[in-house]
MDTraj code that builds the backbone (N, CA, C; nanometers):
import mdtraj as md
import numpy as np

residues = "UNK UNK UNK UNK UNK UNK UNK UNK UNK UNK UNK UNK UNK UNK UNK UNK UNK UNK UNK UNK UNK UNK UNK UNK UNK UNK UNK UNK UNK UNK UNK UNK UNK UNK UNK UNK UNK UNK UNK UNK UNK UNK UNK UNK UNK UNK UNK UNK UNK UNK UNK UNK UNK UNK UNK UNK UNK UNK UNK UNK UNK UNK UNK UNK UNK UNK UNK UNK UNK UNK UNK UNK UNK UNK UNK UNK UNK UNK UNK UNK UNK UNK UNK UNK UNK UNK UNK".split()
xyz = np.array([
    [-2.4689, 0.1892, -0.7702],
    [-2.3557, 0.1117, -0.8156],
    [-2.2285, 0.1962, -0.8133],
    [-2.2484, 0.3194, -0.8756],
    [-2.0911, 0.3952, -0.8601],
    [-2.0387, 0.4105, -0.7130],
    [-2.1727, 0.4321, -0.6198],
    [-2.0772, 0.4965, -0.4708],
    [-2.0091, 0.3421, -0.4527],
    [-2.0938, 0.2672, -0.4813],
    [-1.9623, 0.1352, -0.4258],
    [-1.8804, 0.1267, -0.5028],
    [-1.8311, 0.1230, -0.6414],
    [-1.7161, 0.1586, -0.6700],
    [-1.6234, 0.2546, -0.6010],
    [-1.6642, 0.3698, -0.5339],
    [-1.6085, 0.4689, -0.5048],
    [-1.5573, 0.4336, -0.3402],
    [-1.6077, 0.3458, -0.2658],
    [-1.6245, 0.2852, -0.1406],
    [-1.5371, 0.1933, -0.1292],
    [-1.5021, 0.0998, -0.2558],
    [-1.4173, 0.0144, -0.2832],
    [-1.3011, 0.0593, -0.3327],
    [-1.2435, 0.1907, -0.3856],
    [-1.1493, 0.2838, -0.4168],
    [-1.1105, 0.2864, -0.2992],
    [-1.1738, 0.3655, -0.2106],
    [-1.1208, 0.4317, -0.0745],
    [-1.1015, 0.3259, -0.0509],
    [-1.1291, 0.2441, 0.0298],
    [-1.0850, 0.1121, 0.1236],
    [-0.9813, 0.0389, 0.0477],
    [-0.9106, 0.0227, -0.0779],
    [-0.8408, 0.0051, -0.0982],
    [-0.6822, 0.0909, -0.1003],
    [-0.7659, 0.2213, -0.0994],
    [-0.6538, 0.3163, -0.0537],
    [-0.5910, 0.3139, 0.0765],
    [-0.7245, 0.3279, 0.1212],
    [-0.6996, 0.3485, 0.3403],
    [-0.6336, 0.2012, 0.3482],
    [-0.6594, 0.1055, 0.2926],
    [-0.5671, -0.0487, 0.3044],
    [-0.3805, -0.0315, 0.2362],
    [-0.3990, 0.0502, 0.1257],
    [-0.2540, 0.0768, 0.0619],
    [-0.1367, 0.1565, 0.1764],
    [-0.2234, 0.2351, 0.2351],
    [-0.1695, 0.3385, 0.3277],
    [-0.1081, 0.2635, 0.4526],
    [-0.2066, 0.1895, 0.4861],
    [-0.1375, 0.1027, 0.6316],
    [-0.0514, 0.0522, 0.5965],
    [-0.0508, -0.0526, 0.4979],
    [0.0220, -0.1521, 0.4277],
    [0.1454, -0.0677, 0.4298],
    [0.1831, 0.0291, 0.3432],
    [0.2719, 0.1177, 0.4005],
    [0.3704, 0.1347, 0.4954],
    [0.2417, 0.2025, 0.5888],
    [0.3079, 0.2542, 0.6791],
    [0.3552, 0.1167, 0.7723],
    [0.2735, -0.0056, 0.8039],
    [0.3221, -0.1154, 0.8513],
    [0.5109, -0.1404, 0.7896],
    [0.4593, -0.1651, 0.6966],
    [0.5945, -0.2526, 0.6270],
    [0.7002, -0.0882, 0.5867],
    [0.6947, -0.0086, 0.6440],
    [0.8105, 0.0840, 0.6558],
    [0.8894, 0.0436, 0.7944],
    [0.8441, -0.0129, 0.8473],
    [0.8649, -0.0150, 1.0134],
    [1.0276, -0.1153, 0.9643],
    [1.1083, -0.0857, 1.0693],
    [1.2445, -0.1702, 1.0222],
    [1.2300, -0.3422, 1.0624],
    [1.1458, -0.3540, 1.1226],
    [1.1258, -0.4989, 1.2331],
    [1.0843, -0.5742, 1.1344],
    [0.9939, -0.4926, 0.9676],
    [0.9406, -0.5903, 0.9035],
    [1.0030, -0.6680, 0.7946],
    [1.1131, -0.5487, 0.7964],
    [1.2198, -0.5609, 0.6670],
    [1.2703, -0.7209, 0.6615],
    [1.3178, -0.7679, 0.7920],
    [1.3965, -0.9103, 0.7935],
    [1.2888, -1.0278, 0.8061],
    [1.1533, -0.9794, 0.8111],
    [1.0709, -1.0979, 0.8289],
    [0.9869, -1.1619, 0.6997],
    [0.9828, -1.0319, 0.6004],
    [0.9101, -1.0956, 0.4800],
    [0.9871, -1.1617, 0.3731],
    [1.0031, -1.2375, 0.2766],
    [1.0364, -1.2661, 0.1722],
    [0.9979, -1.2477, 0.0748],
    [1.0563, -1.2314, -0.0539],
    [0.9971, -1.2121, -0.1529],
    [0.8516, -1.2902, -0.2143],
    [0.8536, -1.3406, -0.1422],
    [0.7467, -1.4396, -0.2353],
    [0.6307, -1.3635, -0.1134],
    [0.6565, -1.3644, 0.0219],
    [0.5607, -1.2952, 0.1207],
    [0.5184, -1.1563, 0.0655],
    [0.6195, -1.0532, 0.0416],
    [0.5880, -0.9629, -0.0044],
    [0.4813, -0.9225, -0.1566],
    [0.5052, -1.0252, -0.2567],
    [0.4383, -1.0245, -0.3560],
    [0.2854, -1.0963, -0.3267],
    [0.2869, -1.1881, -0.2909],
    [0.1467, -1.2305, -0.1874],
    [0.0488, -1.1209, -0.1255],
    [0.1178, -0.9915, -0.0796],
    [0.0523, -0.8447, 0.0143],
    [-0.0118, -0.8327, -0.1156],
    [-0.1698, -0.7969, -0.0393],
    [-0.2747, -0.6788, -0.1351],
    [-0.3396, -0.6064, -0.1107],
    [-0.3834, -0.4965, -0.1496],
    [-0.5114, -0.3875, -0.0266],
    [-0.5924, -0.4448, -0.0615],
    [-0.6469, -0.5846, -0.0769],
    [-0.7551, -0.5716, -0.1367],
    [-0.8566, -0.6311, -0.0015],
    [-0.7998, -0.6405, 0.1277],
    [-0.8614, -0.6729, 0.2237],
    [-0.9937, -0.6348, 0.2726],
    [-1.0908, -0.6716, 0.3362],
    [-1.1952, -0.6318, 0.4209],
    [-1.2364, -0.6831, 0.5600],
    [-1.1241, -0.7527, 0.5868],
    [-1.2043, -0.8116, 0.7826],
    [-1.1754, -0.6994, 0.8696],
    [-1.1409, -0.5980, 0.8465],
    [-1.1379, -0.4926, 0.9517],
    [-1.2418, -0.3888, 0.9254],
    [-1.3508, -0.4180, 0.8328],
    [-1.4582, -0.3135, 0.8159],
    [-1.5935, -0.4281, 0.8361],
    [-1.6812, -0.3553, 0.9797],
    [-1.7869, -0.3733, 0.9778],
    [-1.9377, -0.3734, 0.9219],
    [-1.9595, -0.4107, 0.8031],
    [-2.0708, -0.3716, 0.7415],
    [-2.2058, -0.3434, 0.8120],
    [-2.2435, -0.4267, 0.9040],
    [-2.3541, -0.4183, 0.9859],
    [-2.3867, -0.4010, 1.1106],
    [-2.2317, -0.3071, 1.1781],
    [-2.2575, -0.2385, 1.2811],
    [-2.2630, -0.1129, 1.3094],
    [-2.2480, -0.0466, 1.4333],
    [-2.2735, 0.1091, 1.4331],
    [-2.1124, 0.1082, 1.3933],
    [-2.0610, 0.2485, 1.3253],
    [-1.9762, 0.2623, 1.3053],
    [-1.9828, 0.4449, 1.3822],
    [-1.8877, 0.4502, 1.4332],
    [-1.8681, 0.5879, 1.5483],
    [-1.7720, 0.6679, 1.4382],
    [-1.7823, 0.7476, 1.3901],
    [-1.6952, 0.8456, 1.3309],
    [-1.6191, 0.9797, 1.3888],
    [-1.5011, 0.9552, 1.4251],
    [-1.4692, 1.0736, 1.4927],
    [-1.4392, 1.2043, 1.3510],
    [-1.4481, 1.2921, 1.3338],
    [-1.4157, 1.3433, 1.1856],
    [-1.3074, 1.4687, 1.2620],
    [-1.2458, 1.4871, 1.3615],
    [-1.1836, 1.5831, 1.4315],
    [-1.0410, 1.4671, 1.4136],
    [-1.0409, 1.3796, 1.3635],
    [-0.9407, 1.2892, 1.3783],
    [-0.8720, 1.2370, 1.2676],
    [-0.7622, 1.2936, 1.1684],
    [-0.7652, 1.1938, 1.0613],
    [-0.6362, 1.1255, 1.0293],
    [-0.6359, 1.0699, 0.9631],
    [-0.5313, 0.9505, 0.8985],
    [-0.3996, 1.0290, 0.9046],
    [-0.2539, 0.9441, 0.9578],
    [-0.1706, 1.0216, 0.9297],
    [-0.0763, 1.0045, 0.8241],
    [-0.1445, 1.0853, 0.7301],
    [-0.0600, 1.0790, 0.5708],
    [0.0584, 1.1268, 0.5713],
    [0.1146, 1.1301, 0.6657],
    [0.2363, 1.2010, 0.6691],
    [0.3696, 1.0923, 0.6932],
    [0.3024, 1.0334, 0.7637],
    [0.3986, 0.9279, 0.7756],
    [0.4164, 0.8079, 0.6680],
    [0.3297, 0.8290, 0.5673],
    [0.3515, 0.7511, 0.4308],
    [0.4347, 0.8218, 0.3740],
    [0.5684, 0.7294, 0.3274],
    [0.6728, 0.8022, 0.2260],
    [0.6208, 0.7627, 0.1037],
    [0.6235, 0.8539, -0.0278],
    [0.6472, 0.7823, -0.1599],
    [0.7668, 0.7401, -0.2057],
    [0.7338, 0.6258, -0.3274],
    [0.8657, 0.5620, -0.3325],
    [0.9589, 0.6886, -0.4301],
    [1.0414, 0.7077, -0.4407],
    [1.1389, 0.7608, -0.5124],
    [1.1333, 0.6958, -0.6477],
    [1.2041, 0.7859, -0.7484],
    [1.2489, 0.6921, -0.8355],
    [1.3179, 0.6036, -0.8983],
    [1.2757, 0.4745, -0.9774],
    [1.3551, 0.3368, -1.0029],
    [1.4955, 0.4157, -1.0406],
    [1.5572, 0.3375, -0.9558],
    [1.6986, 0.3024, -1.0003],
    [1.7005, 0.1908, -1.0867],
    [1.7751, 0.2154, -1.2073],
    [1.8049, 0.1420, -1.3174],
    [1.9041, 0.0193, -1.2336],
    [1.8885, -0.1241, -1.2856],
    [1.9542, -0.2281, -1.2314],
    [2.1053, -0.2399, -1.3593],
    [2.1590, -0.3023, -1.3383],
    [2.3009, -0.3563, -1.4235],
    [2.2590, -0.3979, -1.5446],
    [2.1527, -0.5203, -1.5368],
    [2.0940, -0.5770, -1.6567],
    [2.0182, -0.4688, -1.7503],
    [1.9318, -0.3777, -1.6755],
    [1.8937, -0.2609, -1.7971],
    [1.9727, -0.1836, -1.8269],
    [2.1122, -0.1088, -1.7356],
    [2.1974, -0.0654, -1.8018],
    [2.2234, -0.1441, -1.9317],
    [2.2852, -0.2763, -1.8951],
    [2.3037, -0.3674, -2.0476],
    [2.2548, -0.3307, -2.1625],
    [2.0881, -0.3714, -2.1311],
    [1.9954, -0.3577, -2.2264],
    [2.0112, -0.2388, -2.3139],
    [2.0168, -0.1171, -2.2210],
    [1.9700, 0.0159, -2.3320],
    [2.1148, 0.0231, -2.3806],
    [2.2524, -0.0143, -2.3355],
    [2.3514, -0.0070, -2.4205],
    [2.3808, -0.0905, -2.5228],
    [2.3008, -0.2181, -2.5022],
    [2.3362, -0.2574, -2.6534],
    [2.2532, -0.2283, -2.7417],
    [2.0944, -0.1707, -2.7103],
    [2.0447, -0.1285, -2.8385],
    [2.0814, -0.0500, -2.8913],
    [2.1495, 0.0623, -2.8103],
    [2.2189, 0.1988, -2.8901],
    [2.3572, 0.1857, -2.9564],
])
top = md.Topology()
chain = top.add_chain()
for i, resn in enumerate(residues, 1):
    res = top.add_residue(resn, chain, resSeq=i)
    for name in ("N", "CA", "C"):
        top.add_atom(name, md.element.get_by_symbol(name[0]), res)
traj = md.Trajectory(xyz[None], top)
């Protein structure tokens, strides 16, 4: 039971990562909408074969490099508001 938890971690990661790196691309910026974008989830599986041979190259790996992290939130106008009128 845990390795599939742990199986279902990764594949949601290796899914976070594309997702990513896809929707960094500039072509995707003007095509999604908000409501499209909130709809996206890693929580996919039609691109993993459960019951075939699976070929592993291990000389080959993911390129994490080209995933940016996000920076940090910039405060909007309305939370400026907020924390100035509580203080």
């Amino acid at each position: 039971m845990l390795c599939l938890r742990i199986l279902q971690s990764a594949l949601v990661f290796v899914n976070t990562l594309t997702l990513q790196d896809i929707l960094g691309e500039p072509e995707w910026a003007g095509l999604l909408t908000p409501a499209d974008r909130r709809g996206l989830t890693p929580l996919f599986w039609s691109h993993v074969r459960p019951y075939e041979e699976v070929n592993l190259d291990m000389y080959i790996r993911l390129d994490l490099a080209a995933v940016k992290l996000p920076g940090p939130l910039v405060p909007t106008e309305a939370a400026d508001r907020q924390s100035s009128e509580r203080a």
